[in-house]
N, C-alpha and C positions, 0 to 999 in steps of 0.2 A: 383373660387368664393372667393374674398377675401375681399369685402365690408365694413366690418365689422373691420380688420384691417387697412384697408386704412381709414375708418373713424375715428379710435382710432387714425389714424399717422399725420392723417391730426389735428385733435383737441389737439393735444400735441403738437404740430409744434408753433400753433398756440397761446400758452398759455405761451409754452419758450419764444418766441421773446417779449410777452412784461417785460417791465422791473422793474414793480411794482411786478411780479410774480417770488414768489422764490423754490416750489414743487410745481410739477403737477403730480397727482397719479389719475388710473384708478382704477374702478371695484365699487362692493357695495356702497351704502352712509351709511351701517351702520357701514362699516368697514374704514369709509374715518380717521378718528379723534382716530386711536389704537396706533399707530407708535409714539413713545419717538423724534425722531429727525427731525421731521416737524419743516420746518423753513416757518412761516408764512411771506405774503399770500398764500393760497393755492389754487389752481385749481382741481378741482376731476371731472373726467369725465365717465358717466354713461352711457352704453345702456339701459336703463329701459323696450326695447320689440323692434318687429319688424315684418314685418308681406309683407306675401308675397300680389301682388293686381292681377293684371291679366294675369301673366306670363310673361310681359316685365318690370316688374318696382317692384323694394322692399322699405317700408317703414320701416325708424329706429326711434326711441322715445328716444331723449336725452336729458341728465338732466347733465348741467354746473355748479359747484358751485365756487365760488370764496368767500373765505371767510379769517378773519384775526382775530388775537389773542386780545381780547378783554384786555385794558390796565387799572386797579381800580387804584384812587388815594385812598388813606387810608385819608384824610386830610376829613374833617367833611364839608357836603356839601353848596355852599355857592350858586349858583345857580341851582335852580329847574328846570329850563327850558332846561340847556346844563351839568348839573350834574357832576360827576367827573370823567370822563372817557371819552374813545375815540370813544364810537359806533357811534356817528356820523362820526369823520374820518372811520373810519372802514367801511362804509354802503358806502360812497362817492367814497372811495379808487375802491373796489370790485365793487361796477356799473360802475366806469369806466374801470376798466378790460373786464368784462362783455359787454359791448357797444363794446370797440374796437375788440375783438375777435367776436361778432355779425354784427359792420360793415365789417369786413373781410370778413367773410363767405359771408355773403349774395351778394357781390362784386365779390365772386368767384366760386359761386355754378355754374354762367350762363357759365363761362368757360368750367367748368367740366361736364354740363348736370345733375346737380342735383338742386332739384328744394327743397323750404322750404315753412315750414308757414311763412304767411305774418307779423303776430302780434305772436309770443313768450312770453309767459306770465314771470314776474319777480315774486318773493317771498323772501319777505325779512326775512334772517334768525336772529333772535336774542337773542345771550346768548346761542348758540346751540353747540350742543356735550361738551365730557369731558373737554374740556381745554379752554373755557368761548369764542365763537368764533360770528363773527358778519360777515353778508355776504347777498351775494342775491344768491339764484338758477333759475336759466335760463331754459325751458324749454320749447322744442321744437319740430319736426317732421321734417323728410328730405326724399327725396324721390327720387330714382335712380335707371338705370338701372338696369338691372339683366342681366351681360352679359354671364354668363354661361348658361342659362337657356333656350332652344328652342323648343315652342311648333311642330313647322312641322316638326321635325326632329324626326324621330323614331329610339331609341336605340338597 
């Protein structure tokens, strides 16, 4: 039963290959933004829960961030509306990382027999954690065999 890693392997796979993405780090989101040598953008991939349903199938609860290093001009600001800084690139960048790694999956869950939610909610992060970062987090539910697991069979 190794679900859990094959989903960690498959969501990092998937995060290297694109090319706007420069670290992909798993585990906590409280612990995503600790690490001095993050080289932005970043990908951090969460199980947030998981839960078994009726003996042939497990549900996993994943949370995608893609986020990038918020850039302040010091120069005094000259437009209100696009301000001096990059959180627009920054928010454009990370949704589109986010899309292509969400069009992937969803392209190749039917391959593998895992099935997802239809609508995955976005959240845009802004100005978030220590190092002034701007992103969206993805999150989702996926849902999959259980191929160790059989009820008729007594141990």
């Amino acid at each position: 039963m190794n679900q859990y890693t094959e989903i960690l392997m498959y969501l990092k796979q998937l995060a290297e290959q694109d090319v706007f993405v420069n670290t992909v780090k798993q585990g906590e989101i409280s612990e995503l933004d600790i690490e001095k040598q993050n080289i932005y953008p970043l990908v951090n991939i969460a199980v947030t829960g998981a839960g078994f349903t009726n003996g042939q199938t497990m549900t996993f609860n994943i949370d995608l961030r893609c986020l990038a290093q918020r850039d302040i001009n010091k120069e005094v600001v000259n437009d209100k509306f696009w301000k001096n800084d990059n959180e627009v690139d920054n928010l454009n960048e990370t949704l589109a990382v986010l899309n292509r790694m969400w069009t992937s999956m969803y392209r190749d869950f039917e391959d593998v027999n895992i099935t997802a939610s239809e609508n995955p909610s976005l959240e845009p992060l802004i100005y978030d954690e220590k190092n002034i970062l701007d992103g969206w987090a993805l999150n989702f539910t996926i849902e999959l065999p259980n191929t160790t697991l059989n009820l008729c069979v007594a141990n």
